[in-house]
LOSE-71968 format. One record per residue: residue number from 1; residue in three letters; y, x, z of N, C-alpha, C in turn. Coordinates in steps of 0.05 Angstrom, whole numbers, plus 5000, padded with zeros to 4 digits. Atoms other than C-alpha are relative to their C-alpha. Example, Ala and Ser with C-alpha at 12.3 -4.5 7.8 and 13.67 -1.06 7.14 Angstrom:
# residues 2
k;r;n_y;n_x;n_z;ca_y;ca_x;ca_z;c_y;c_x;c_z
1;ALA;4976;5018;5000;4910;5246;5156;5024;5018;5000
2;SER;4976;4984;4999;4979;5273;5143;5022;4985;5014
END
This chain:
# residues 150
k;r;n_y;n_x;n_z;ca_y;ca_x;ca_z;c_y;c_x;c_z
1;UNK;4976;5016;5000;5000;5000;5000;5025;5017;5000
2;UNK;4984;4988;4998;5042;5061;5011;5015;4995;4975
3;UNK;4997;5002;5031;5043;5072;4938;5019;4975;4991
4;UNK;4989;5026;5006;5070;4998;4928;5030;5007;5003
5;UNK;4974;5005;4988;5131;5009;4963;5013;5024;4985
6;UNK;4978;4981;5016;5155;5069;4933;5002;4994;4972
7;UNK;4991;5007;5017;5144;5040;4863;5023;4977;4999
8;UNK;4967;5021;4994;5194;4976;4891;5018;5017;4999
9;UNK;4970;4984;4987;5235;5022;4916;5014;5014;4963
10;UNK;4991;4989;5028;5242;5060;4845;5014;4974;4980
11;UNK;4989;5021;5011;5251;4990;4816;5027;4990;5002
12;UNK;4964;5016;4991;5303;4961;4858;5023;5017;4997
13;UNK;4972;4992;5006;5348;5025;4847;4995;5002;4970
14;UNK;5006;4997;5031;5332;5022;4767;4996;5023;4995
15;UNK;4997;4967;5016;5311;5095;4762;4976;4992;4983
16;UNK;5016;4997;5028;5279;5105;4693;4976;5012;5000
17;UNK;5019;4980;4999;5208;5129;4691;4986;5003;4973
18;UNK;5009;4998;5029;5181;5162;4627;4965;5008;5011
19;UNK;5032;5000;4984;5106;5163;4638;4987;5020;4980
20;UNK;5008;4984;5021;5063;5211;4591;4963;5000;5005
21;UNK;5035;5005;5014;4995;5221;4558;4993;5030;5012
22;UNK;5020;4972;4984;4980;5287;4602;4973;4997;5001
23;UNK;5022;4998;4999;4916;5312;4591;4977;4987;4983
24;UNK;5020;5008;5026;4891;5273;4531;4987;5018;4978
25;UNK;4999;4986;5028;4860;5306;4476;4993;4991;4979
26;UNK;4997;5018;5027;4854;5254;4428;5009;4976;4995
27;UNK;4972;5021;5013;4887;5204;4383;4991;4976;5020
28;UNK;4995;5035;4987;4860;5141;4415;5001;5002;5032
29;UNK;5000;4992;4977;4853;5171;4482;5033;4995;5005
30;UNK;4977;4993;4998;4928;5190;4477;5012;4964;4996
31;UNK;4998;5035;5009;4939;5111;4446;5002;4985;5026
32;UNK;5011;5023;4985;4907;5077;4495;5011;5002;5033
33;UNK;4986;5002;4981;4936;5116;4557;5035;4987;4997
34;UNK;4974;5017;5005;5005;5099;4530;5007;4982;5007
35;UNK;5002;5023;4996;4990;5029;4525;4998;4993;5028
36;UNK;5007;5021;4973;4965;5014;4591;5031;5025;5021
37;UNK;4980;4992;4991;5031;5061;4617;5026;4986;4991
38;UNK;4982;5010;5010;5068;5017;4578;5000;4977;5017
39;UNK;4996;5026;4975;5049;4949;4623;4997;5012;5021
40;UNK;5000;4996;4974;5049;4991;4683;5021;5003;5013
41;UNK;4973;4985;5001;5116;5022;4675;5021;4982;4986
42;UNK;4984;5019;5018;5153;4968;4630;5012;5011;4980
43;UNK;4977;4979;5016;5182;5022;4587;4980;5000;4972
44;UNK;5024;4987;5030;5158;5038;4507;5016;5030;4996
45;UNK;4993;4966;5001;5188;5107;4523;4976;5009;5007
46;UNK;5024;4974;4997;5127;5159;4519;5004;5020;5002
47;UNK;5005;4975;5007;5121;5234;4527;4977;4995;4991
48;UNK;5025;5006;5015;5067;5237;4477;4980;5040;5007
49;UNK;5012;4976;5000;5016;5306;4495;4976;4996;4992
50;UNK;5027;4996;5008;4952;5318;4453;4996;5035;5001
51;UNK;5012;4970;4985;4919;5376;4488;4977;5008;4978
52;UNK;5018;4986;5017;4882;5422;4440;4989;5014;5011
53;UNK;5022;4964;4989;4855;5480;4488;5002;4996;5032
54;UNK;4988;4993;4978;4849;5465;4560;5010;5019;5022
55;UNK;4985;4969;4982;4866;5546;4582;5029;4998;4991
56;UNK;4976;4993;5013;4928;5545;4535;5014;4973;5011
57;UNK;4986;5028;4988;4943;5469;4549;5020;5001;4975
58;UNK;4978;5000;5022;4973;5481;4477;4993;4983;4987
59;UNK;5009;5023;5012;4979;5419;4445;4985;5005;4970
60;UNK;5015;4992;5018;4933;5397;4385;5016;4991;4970
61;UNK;4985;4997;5015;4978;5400;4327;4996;4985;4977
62;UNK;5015;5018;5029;4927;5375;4274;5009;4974;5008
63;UNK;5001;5023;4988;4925;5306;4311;5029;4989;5011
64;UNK;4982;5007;4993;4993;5307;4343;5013;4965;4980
65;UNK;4982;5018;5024;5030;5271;4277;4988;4969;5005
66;UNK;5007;5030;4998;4980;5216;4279;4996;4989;5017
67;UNK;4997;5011;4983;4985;5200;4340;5024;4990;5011
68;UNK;4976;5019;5001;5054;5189;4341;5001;4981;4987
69;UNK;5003;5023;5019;5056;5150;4281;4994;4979;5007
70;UNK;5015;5027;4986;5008;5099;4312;5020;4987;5021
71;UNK;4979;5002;4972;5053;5104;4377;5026;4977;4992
72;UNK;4967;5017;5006;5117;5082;4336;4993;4981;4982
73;UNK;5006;5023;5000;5083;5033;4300;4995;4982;5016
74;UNK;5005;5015;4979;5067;5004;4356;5014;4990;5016
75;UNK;4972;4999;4987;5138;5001;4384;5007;5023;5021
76;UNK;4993;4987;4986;5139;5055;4425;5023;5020;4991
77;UNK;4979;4977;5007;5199;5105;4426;4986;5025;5009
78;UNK;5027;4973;4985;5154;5178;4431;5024;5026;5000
79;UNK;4989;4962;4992;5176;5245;4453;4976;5005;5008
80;UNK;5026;4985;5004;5123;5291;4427;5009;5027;5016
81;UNK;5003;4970;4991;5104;5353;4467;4978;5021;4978
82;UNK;5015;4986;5018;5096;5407;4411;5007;5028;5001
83;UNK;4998;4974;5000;5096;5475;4389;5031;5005;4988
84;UNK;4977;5000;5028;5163;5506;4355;4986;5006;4979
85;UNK;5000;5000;5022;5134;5506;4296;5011;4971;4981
86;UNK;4978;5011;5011;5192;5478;4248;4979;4975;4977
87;UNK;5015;5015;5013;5143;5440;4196;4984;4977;5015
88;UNK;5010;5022;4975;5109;5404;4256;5021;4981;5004
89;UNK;4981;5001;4992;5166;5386;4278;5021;4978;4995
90;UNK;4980;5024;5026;5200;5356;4215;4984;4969;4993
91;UNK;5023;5025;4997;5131;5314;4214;5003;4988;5023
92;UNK;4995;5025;4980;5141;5278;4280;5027;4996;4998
93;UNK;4980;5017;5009;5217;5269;4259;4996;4980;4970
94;UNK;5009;5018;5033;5191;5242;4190;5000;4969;5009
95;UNK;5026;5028;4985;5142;5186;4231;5015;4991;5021
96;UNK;4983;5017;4982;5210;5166;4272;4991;5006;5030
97;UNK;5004;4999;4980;5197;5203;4335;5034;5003;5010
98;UNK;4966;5009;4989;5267;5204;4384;5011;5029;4996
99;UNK;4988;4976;4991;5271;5276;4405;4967;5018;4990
100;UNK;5027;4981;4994;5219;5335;4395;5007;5021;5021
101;UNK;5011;4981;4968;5188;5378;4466;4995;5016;4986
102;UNK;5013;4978;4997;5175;5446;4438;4994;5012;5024
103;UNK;5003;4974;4983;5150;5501;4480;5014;5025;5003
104;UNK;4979;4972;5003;5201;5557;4495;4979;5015;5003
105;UNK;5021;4982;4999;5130;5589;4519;4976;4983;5011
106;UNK;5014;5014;4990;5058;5567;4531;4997;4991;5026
107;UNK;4996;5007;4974;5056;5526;4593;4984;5012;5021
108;UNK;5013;4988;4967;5053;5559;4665;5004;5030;5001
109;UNK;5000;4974;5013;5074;5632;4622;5023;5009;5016
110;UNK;4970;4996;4996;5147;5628;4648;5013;5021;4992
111;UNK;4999;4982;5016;5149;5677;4595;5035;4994;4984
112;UNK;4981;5006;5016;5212;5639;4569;5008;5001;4974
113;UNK;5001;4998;5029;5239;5633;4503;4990;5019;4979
114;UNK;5011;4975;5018;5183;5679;4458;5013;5002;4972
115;UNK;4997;5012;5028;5216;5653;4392;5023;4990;4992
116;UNK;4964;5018;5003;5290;5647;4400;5001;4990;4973
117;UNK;4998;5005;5026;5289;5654;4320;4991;4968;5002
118;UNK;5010;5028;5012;5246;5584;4310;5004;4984;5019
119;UNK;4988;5019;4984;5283;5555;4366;5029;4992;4986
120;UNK;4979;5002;5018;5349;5571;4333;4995;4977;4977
121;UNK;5001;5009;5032;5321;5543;4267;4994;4968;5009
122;UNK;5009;5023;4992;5289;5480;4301;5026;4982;5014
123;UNK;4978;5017;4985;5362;5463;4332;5022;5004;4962
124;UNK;4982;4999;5025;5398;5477;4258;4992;4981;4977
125;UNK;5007;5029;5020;5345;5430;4219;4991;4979;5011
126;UNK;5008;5029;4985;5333;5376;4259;5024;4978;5016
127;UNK;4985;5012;5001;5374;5321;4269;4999;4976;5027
128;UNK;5009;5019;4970;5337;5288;4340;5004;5031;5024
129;UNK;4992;4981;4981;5354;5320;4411;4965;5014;5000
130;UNK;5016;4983;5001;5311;5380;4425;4996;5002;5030
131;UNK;5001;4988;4973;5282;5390;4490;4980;5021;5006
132;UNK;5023;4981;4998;5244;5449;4511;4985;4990;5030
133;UNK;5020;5011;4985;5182;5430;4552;4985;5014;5022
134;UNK;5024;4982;4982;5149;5487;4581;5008;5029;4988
135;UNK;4998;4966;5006;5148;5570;4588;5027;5010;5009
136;UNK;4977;4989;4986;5211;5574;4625;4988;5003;5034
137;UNK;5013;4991;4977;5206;5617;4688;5021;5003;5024
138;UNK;4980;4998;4982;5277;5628;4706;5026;4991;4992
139;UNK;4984;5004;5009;5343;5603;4707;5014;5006;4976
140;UNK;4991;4991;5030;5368;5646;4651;4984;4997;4968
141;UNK;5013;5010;5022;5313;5627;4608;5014;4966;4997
142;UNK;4994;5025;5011;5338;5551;4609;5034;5010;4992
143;UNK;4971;4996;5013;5415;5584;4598;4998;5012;4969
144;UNK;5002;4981;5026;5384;5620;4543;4994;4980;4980
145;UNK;5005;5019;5017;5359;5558;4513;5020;4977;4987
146;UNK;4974;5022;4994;5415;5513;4526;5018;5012;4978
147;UNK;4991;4982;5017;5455;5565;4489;4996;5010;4970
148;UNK;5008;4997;5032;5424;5559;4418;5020;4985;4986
149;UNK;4983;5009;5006;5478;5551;4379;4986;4975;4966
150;UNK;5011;5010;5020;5480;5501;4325;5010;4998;4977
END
């Protein structure tokens, strides 16, 4: 019952909760948690994650696309957690995703931005907010990110 009360509580002050497909590694898996986070949570906002490797926890890239796709047919608004790679990228903006999650570095690395270049390039052709998701370790790594000019 604890539980109960702190989701009221989140309610009655309207804070926003974006719920996510952590730990899926496939399309209908990823689908289907959505869905049932969608009547739990009232929201069709998603972080969408299709896990390809569970050491790397680096999403699965092949599968990503169509699992958004489905997502935003479906009505959902998705924010994909993906790689910087810029061609990925342009495919879940293609398929009407909101924002794309790259990785400044594989998650848990706090290696920080490995790839300023295809971060750069990922904030110069893309036309949805960019958020970086994971591989930051220290404050100056998120100033370093923040800081990509455009």
């Amino acid at each position: 019952e604890s539980g109960q009360a702190f989701w009221q509580l989140l309610k009655q002050l309207g804070v926003p909760v974006l719920p996510n497909t952590a730990g899926c590694h496939g399309v209908q898996e990823a689908i289907t948690t959505a869905q049932m986070a969608r009547e739990v949570f009232e929201t069709s906002w998603i972080k969408l994650e299709v896990i390809g490797d569970d050491y790397t926890l680096q999403p699965d890239t092949l599968n990503l696309v169509q699992a958004a796709e489905a997502l935003i047919k479906d009505g959902f608004k998705v924010l994909p957690y993906t790689t910087e790679d810029l061609v990925l990228c342009q495919r879940l903006v293609d398929v009407g995703c909101q924002a794309v999650m790259p990785w400044a570095a594989p998650i848990g690395t706090g290696k920080g931005p490995i790839n300023p270049y295809a971060m750069r390039t990922l904030r110069d052709r893309l036309d949805v907010p960019l958020i970086v998701d994971a591989g930051l370790g220290r404050p100056s790594h998120a100033c370093t990110v923040m800081s990509i000019p455009r």
